[in-house]
C-alpha positions as CSV (number, residue, x, y, z in Angstrom):
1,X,26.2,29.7,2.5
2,X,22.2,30.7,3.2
3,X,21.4,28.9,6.6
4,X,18.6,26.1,5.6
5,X,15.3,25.9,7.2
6,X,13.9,22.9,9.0
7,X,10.7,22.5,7.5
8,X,7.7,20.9,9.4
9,X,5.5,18.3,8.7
10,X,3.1,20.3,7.4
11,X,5.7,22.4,5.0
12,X,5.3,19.1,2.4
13,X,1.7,19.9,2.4
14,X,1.6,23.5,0.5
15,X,2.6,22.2,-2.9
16,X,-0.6,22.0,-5.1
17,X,1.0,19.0,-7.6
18,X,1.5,17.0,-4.1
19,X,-2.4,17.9,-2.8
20,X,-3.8,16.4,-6.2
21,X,-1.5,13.6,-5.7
22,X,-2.4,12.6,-2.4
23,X,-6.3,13.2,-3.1
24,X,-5.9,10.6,-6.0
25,X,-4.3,8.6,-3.9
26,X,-7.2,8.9,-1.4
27,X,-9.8,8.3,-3.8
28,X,-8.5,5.6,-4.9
29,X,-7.8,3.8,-2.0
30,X,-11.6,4.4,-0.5
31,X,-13.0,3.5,-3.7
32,X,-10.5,-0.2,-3.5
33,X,-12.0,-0.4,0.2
34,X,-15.2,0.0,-0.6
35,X,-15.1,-2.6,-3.3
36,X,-13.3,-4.7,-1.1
37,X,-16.2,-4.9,1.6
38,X,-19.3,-5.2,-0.9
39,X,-16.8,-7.7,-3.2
40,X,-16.1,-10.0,0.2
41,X,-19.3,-9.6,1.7
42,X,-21.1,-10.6,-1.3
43,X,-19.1,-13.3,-2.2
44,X,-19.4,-15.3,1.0
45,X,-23.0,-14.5,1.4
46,X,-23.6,-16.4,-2.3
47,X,-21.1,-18.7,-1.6
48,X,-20.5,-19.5,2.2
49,X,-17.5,-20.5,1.1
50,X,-13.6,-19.9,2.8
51,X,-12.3,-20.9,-0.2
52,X,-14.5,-18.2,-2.3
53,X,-13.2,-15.7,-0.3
54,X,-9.4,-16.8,-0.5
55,X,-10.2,-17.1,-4.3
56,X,-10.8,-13.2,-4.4
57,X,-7.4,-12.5,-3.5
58,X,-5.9,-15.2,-5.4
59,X,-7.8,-13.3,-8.4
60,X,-6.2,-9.9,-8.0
61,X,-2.5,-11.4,-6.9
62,X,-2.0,-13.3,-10.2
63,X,-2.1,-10.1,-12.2
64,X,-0.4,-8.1,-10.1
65,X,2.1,-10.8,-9.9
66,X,2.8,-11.4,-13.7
67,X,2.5,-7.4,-14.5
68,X,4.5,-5.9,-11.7
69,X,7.2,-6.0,-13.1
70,X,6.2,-4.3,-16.5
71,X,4.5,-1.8,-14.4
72,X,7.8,-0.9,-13.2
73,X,9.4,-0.6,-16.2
74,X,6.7,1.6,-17.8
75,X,7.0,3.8,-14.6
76,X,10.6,4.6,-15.9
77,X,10.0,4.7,-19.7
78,X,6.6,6.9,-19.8
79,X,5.3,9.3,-18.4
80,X,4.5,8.9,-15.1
81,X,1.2,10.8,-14.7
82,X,-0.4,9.0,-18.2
83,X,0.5,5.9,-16.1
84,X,-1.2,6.7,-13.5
85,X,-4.2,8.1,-15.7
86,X,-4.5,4.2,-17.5
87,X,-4.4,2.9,-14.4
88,X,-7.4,4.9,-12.8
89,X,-9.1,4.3,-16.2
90,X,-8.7,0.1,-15.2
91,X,-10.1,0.8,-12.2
92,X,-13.1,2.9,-13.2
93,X,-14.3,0.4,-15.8
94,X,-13.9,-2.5,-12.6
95,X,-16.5,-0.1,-10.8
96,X,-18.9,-0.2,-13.7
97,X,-18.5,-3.9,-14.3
98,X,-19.4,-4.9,-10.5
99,X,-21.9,-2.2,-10.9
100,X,-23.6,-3.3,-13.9
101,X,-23.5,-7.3,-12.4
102,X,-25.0,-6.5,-9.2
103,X,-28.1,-5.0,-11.1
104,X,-27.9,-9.0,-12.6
105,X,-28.7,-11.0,-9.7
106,X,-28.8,-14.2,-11.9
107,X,-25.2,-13.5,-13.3
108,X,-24.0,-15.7,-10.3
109,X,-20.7,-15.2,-8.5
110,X,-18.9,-16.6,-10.9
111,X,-18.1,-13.6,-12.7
112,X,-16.7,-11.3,-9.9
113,X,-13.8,-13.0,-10.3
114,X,-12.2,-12.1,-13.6
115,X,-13.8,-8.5,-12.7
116,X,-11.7,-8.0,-9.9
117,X,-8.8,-9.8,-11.1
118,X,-8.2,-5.9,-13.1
119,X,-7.8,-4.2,-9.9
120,X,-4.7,-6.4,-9.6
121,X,-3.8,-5.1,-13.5
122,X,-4.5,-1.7,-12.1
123,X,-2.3,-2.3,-9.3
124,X,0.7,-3.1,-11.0
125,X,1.2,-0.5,-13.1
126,X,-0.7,2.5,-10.7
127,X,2.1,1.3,-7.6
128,X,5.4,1.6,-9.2
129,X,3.8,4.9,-10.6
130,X,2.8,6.4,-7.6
131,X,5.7,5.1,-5.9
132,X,8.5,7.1,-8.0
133,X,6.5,10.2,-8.0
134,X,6.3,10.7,-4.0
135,X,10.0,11.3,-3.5
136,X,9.5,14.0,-6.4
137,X,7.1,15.8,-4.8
138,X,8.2,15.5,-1.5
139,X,11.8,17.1,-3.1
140,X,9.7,20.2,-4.7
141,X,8.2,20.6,-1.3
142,X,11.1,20.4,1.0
143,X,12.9,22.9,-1.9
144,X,10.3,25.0,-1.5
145,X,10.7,25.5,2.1
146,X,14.2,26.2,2.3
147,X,15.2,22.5,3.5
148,X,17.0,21.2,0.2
149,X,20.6,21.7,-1.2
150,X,20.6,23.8,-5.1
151,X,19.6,21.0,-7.7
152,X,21.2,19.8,-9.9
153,X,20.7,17.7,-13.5
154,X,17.2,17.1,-13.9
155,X,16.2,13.1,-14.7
156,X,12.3,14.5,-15.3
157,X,10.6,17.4,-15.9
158,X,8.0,18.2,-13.4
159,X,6.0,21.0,-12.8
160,X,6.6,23.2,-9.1
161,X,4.2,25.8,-9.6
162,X,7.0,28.4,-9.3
163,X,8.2,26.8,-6.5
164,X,12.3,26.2,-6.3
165,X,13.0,23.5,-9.0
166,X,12.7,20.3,-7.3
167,X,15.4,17.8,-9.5
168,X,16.5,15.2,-7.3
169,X,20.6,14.2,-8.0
170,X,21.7,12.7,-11.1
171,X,20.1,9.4,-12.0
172,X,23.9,7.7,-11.1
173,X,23.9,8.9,-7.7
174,X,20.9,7.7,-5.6
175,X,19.3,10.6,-3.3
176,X,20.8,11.5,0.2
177,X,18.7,10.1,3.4
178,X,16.1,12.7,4.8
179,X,14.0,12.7,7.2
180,X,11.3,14.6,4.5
181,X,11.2,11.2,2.5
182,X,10.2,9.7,6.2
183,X,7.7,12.5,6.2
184,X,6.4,12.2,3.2
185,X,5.8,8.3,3.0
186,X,4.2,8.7,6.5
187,X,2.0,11.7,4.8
188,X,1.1,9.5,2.0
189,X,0.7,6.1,4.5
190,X,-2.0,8.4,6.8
191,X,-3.9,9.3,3.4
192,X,-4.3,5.9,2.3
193,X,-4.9,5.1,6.1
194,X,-7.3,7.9,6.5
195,X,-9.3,6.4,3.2
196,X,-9.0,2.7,4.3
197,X,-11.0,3.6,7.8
198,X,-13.3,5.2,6.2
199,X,-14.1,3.1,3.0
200,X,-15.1,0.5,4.4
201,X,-17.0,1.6,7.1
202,X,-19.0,3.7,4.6
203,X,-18.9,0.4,2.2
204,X,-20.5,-1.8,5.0
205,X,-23.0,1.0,5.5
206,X,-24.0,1.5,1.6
207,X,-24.1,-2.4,1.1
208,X,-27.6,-1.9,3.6
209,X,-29.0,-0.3,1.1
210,X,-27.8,-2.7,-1.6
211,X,-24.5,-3.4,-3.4
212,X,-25.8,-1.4,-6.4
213,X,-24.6,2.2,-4.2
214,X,-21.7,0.7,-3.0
215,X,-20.2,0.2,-6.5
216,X,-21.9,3.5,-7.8
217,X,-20.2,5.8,-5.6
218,X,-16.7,3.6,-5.8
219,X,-17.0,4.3,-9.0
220,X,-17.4,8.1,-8.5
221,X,-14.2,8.5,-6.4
222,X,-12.0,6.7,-9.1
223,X,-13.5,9.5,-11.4
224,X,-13.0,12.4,-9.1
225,X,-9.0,10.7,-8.6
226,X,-8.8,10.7,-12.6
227,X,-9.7,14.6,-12.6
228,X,-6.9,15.1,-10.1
229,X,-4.1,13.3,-11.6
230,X,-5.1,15.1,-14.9
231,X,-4.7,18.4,-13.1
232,X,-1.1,17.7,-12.3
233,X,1.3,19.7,-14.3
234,X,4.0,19.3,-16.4
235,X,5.5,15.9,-17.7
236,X,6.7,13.2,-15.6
237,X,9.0,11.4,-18.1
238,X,12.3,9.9,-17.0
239,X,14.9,10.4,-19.2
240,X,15.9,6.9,-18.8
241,X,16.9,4.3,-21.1
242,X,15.6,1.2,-19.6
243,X,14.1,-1.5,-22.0
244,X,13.4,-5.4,-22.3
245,X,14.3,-7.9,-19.8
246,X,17.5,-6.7,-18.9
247,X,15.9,-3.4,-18.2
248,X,13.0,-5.1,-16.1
249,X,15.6,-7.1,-14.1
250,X,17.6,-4.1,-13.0
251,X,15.2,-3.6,-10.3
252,X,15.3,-7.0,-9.2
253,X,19.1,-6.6,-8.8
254,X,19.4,-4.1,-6.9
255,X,16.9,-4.8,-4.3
256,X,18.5,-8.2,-3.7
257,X,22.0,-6.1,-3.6
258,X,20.5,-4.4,-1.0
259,X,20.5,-6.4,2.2
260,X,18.8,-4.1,4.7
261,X,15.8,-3.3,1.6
262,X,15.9,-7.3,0.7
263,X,15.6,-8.1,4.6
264,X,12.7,-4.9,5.5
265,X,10.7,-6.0,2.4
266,X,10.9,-10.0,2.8
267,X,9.9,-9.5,6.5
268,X,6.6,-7.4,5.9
269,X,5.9,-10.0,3.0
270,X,6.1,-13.1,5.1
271,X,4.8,-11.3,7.9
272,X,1.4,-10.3,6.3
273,X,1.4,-13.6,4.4
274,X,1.2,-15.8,7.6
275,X,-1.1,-13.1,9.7
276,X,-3.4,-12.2,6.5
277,X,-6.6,-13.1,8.4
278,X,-8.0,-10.0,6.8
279,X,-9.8,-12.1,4.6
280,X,-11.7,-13.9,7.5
281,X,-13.1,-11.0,8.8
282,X,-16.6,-11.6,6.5
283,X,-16.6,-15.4,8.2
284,X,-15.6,-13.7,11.6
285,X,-18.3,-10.5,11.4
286,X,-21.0,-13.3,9.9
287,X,-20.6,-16.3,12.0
288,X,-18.1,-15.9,15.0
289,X,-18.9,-12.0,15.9
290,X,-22.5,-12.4,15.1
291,X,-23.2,-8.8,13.2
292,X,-24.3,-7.6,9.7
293,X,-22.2,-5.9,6.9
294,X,-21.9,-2.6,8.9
295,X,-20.1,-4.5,11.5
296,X,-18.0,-5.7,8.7
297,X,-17.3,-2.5,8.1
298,X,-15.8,-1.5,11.2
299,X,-14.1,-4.3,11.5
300,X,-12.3,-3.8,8.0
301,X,-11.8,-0.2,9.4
302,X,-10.4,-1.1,12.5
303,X,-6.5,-1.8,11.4
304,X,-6.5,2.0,9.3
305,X,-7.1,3.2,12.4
306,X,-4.3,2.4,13.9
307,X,-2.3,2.2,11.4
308,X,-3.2,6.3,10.7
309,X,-3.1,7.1,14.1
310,X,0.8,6.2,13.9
311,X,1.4,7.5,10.4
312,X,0.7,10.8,11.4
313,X,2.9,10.6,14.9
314,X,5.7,9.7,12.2
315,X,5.5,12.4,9.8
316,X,5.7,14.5,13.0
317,X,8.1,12.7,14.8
318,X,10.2,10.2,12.5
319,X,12.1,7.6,13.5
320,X,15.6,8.6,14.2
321,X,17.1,5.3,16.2
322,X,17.3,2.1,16.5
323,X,14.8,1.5,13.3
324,X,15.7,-2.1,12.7
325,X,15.3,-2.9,15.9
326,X,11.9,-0.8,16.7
327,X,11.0,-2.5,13.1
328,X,11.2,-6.4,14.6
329,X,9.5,-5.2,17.4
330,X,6.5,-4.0,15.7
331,X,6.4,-7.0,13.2
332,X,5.8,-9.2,16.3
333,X,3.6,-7.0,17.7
334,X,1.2,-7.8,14.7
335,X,1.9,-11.4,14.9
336,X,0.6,-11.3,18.9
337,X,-2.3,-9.0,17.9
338,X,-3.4,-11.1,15.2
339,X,-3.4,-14.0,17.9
340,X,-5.8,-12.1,20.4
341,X,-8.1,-11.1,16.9
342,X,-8.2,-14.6,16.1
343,X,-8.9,-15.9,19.7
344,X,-11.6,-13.1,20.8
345,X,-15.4,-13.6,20.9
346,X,-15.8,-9.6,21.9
347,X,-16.4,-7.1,19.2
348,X,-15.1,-4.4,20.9
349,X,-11.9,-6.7,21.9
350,X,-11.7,-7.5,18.2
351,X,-12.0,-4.0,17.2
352,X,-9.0,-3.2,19.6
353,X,-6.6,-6.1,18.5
354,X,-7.1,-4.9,14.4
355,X,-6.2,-1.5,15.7
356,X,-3.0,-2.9,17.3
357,X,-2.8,-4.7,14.0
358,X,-2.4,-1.5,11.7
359,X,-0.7,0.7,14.3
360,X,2.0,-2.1,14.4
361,X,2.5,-2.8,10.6
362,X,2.8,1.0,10.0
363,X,5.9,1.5,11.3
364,X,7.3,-1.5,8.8
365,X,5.6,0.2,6.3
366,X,7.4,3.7,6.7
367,X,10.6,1.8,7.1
368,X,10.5,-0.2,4.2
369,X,9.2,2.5,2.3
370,X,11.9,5.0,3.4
371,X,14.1,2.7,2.6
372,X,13.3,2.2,-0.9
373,X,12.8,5.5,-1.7
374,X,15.8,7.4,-0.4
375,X,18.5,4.5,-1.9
376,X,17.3,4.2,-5.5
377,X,18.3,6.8,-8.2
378,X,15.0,8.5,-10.1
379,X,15.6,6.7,-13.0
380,X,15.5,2.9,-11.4
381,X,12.6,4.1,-9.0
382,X,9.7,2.5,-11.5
383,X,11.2,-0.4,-11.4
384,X,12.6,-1.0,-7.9
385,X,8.8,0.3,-6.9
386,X,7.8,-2.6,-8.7
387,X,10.1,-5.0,-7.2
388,X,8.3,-3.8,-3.7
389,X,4.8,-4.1,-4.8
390,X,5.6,-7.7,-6.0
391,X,6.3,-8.3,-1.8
392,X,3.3,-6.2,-0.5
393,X,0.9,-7.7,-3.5
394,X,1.9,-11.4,-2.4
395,X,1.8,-10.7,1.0
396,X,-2.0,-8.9,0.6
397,X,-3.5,-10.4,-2.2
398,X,-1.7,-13.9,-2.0
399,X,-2.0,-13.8,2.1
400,X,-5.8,-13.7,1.7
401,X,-5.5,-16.9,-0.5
402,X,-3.8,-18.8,1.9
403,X,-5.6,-17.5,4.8
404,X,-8.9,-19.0,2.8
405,X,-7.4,-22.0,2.0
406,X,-6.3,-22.5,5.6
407,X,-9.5,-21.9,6.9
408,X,-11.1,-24.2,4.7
409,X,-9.1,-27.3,6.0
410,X,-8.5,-26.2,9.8
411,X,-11.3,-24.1,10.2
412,X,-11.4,-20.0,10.5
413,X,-10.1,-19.4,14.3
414,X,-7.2,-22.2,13.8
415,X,-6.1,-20.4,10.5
416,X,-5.9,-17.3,11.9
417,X,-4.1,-18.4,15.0
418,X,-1.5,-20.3,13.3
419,X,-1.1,-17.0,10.9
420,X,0.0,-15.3,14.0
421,X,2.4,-18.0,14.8
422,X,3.7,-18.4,11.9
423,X,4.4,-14.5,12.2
424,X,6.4,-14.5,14.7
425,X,8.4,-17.8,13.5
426,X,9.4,-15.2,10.7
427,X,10.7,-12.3,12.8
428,X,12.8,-15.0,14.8
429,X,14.4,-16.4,12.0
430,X,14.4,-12.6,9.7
431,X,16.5,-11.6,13.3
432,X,19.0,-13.9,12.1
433,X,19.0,-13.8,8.6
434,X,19.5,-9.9,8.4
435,X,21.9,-8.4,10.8
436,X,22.6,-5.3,8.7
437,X,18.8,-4.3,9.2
438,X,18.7,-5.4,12.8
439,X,21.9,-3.4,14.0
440,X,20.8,-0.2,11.5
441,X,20.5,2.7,13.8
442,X,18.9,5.5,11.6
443,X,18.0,4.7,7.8
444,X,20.9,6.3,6.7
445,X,23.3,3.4,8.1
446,X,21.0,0.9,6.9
447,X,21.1,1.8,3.3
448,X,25.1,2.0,3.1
């Protein structure tokens, strides 16, 4: 038996379908951050309103919500990359639309709102998408390096460039726990990271010279992501035979089957829901920090920081103990740093406690992730992906909603506080609730 080789963290990186991958997935995200910033900014500077900006998110969740679970099933029925390519096409039109209405300064904010409410439509058929193709790609670049048992029975055809075939096990058997999935979500996490740090610090800067460039060169980065998904090669098509409710629901099952994935992906979703106070950070740059939509920028920034700092340490050094535990931890580590953001009156202090913020919620990100990818078979991975973005969109898109609506009755710095409180109520009681993911010990345990 050939002795395998432990590949490093940077072996996943020297497959050319995984490179396009992650640069669409870069583009897209600055493009979404960019938006984000000029979207939030603008909105509260026409409106003054909390309850504008919660309406933003409420927007994009509804969407999302309603098509997620489509979006899944489409990820196992088509092909994955023409997915992916509608998706990017959603998103490009939402650049030109906020593009074309900021050149309309009488339109009125009244139509951002069903402009934006397509990135959630975008969302929920682009994240179950890119979600089942990472573990793919990740398996060709592991093969390739020597790290990965022979294959056997493809579920999809995918493309190596003459790299050792990549096909994960048969779609009945769900793929063994590696560390390279760990690797390869944290590669992917520090990507998006990367992006979301810089988007909207180059968003806040852009908006100075007038929304008009901000949504002009967003819209250029979803076009340069297009070109790179359409580069990828071969077909992506499960050879599944998934369809109609029954179909759609499998992914549902499963995850609530799963205790340790039902517990990891419930916490991060009640988490972020009560310590969204993202969606302050306009009211908190505006009126409590006193600066101007560069300092919104940073501050928007500020969490990706952290949060890429830790994803590359990860795909480096995963975890390899104790990662329901170190998981809790970090989940009320947010909840505290969310506190401090909402109780300082320093921008630099503020800067620091968002950083904490994103460094913290990474490592539930890589675990839930992890967990999600290495347990589900290929062809369920669409729609179990789907299942997942229903808990991250609600606790994103539907957190910013309640963090507006909060904010609106209590006032800003009370909403924020309380979502830190109310984040640490959930890891007490999550403690309790899910002792298989508190005990787990290594991600393998936790999925059995």
């Amino acid at each position: 038996m050939a002795k395998l080789n432990k590949p490093d963290a940077l072996s996943l990186l020297r497959n050319r379908n995984l490179l396009l991958f992650l640069s669409a997935r870069f583009c897209s995200a600055m493009a979404t951050m960019m938006l984000s910033v000029a979207v939030g900014w603008q909105v509260y500077a026409l409106t003054h309103s909390a309850f504008a900006l919660g309406m933003v998110g409420l927007a994009q969740f509804l969407p999302a919500f309603l098509l997620s679970l489509p979006g899944g099933l489409a990820a196992d029925r088509f092909d994955r990359r023409a997915v992916l390519l509608g998706s990017f096409a959603v998103e490009i039109a939402v650049g030109m639309g906020l593009l074309l209405l900021s050149l309309q300064p009488a339109a009125g904010v009244v139509w951002i709102f069903p402009i934006v409410a397509f990135i959630g439509v975008a969302r929920a058929f682009m994240a179950p998408a890119n979600g089942s193709m990472l573990p793919l790609l990740a398996s060709a670049s592991a093969a390739a390096a020597g790290s990965l048992p022979a294959p056997v029975a493809p579920p999809v055809s995918v493309a190596t460039d003459g790299l050792v075939p990549p096909e994960p096990p048969q779609p009945s058997q769900p793929p063994q726990p590696s560390q390279e999935f760990a690797r390869a979500v944290a590669w992917s996490s520090s990507v998006f990271q990367t992006a979301t740090i810089a988007g909207p610090a180059l968003g806040g800067i852009l908006y100075a010279l007038g929304a008009p460039f901000v949504y002009g060169t967003a819209t250029a980065l979803l076009l340069l992501g297009f070109a790179a998904i359409t580069s990828l090669r071969g077909r992506w098509r499960v050879q599944g035979q998934a369809t109609g409710l029954g179909g759609i629901l499998e992914g549902v099952h499963f995850v609530f089957a799963k205790r340790a994935i039902l517990g990891a992906v419930s916490l991060d979703l009640f988490a972020v829901l009560f310590g969204g106070a993202t969606a302050l950070l306009p009211i908190y740059a505006r009126d409590i920090l006193h600066t101007g939509p560069w300092g919104l920028g940073i501050l928007r920034s500020a969490p990706a920081v952290g949060a890429a700092v830790v994803a590359v340490w990860l795909a480096h050094f995963p975890i390899r103990g104790r990662v329901g535990q170190r998981m809790f931890i970090c989940v009320a580590l947010f909840g505290l740093a969310t506190i401090g953001f909402a109780l300082s009156r320093s921008f630099a202090l503020s800067l620091f406690a968002l950083v904490i913020v994103g460094a913290s919620d990474m490592v539930s990100v890589v675990v839930r992730g992890t967990l999600v990818q290495v347990s589900t078979p290929d062809a369920m991975r669409g729609r179990v992906g789907a299942v997942n973005m229903l808990f991250i969109g609600a606790s994103n898109e539907l957190g910013e909603f309640e963090s507006g609506l909060t904010a609106a009755w209590l006032g800003t710095v009370p909403a924020a506080v309380l979502g830190g409180v109310g984040t640490l109520l959930v890891v007490l009681v999550w403690w309790r609730l899910f002792p298989t993911l508190r005990r787990a010990d290594r991600l393998e345990s936790a999925v059995e």
